[in-house]
C-alpha positions in Angstrom: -12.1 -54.7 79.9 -11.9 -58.3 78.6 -14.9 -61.1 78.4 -13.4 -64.5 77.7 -16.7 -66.3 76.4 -16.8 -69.8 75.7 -20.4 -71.4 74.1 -20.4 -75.3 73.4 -23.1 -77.2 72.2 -24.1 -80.0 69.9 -22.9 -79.5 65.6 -26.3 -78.0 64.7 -26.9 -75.4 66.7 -25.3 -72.5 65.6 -22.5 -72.6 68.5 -20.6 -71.0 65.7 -22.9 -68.9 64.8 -23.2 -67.3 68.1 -19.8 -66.9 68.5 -19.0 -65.2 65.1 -22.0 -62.7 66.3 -20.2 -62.1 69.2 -17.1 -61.8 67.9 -19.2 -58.9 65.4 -20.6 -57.3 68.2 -17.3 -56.5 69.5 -16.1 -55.4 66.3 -18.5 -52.7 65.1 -18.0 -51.7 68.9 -14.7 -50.8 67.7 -13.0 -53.7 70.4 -10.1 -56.0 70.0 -11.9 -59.6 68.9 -11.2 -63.4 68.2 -13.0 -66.1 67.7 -12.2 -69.7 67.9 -13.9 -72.5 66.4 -13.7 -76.0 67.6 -15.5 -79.3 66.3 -15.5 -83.0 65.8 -15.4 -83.9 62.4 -18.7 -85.0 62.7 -20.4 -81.6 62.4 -24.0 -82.2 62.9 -24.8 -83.8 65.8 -21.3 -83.8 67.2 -20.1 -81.8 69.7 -18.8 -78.1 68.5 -17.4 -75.2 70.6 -15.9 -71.9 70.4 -14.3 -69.4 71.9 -14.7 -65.6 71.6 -12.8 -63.1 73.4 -13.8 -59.0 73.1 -11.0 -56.7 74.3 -10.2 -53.2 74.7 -6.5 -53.9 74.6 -4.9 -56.6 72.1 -5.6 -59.9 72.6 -2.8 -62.3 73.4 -4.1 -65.6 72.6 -7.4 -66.5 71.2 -7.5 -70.0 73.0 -10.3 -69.6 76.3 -9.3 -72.1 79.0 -11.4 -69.9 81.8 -14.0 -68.2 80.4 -15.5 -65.0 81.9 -18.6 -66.5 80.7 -20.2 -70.0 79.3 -23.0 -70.7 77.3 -23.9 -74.2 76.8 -26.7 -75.8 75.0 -26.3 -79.4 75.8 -25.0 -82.0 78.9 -21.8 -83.1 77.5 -20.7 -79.5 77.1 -22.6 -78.7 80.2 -19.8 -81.3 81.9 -17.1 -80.5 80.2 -16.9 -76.5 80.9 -18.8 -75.6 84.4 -16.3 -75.7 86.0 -13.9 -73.8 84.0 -16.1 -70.5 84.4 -14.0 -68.3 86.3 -15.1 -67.4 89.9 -17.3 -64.5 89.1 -18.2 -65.8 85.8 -21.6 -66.4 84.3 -22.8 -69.3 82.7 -26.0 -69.1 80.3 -27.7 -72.8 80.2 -30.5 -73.8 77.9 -32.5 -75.6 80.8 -34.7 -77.6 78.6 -31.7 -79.5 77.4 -29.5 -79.7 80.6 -31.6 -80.6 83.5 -28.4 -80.2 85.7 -28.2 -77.3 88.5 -25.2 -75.9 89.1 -23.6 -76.3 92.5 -21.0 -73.9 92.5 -21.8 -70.4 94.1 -18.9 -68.6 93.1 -20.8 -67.9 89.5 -24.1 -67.0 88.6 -26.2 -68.8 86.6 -29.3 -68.4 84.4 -31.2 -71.3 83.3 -33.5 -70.3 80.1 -35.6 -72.9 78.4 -34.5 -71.4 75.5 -35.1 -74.5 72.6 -38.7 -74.5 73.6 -38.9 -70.9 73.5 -37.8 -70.8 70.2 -40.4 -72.5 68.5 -43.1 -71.5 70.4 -42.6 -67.8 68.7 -41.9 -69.0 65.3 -38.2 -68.7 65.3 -37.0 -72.7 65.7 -33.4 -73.2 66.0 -32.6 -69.8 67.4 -32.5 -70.9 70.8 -28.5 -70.2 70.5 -29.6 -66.2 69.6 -32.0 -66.3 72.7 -29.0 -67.3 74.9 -26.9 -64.4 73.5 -29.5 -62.1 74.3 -29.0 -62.9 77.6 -25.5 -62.4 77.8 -25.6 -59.0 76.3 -28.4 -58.1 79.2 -25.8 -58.9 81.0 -23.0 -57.7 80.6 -23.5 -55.1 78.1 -21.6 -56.2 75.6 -22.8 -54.2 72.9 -25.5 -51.4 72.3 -28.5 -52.1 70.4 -27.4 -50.4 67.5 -24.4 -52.2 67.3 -26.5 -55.4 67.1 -28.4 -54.5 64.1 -25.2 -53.2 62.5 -22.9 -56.5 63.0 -26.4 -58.3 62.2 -26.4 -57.0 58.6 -22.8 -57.9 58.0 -23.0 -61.2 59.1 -26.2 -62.9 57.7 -25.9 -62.5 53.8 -28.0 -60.5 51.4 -30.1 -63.6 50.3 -30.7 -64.3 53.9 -31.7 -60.7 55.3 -35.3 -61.8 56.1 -33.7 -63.7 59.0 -32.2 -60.3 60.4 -35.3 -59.4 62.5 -35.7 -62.9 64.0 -32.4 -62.5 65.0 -33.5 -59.6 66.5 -36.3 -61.0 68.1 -34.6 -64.0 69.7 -32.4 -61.5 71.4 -34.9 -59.3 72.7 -36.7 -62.6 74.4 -33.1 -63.3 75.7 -32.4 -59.8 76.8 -35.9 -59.8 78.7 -35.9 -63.7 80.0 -36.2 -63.6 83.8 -36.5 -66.9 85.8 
């Protein structure tokens, strides 16, 4: 099984982030990974994407030009990928910043206010984290356990406070119905 993942947003935040947690889920899941960053030189404020692709079998190219699934935290990325999503896909919106509805029926979507969410429980600018949450509801992309693990590898030592936010951001992802 392969997910071909694809998350775009503005420099700021954490597309890239995301997308390295992803990529870590997939490795202390013992998968094939790869992970893709893309951005303007303008970091902050410009628009940043990356892709992430988890494998059971060796991955042949890193580049996603169809995802399995999008996440996308702003319009301009909004645009720019819905209609790459494969039919079948999935694409994760933060619906406080796109007001946009998705025509297409062949993918489902979920549209999660997630920004607002964010700082109404005390964890501002982890509305990326609250959209992975989601995607690991799902599709089941990695076990509980294995988010704590690739949590505690990725955020350093002098940051480890931040690992139960994480945490908590996916949890409100993971349990977000609309």
């Amino acid at each position: 099984m392969t997910e071909e993942i694809i998350l775009a947003g503005f420099g700021g935040q954490g597309i890239l982030f995301a997308g390295k947690m992803l990529a870590y889920f997939g490795l202390m899941g013992g998968r094939e990974v790869s992970w893709l960053p893309s951005y303007g030189p303008e970091m902050r404020g410009g628009t940043t994407n990356c892709s992430v692709c988890v494998s059971d079998t060796p991955i042949c190219s890193p580049l996603v030009t169809e995802p399995d699934i999008l996440i996308a935290m702003n319009k301009p990325s909004y645009d720019k990928f819905i209609n790459t999503v494969k039919p079948g896909g999935i694409a994760i919106i933060d619906s406080f910043l796109i007001e946009d509805r998705c025509v297409r029926d062949d993918i489902k979507c979920f549209y999660i206010p997630a920004t607002p969410m964010a700082a109404e429980n005390g964890i501002t600018g982890m509305a990326n984290i609250i959209l992975v949450g989601k995607l690991v509801k799902e599709t089941g992309i990695a076990s509980v356990a294995t988010i704590k693990h690739a949590l505690e590898k990725i955020i350093p030592p002098k940051k480890s406070n931040l690992i139960e936010s994480n945490l908590k951001a996916i949890e409100m992802g993971q349990s977000y119905e609309q």
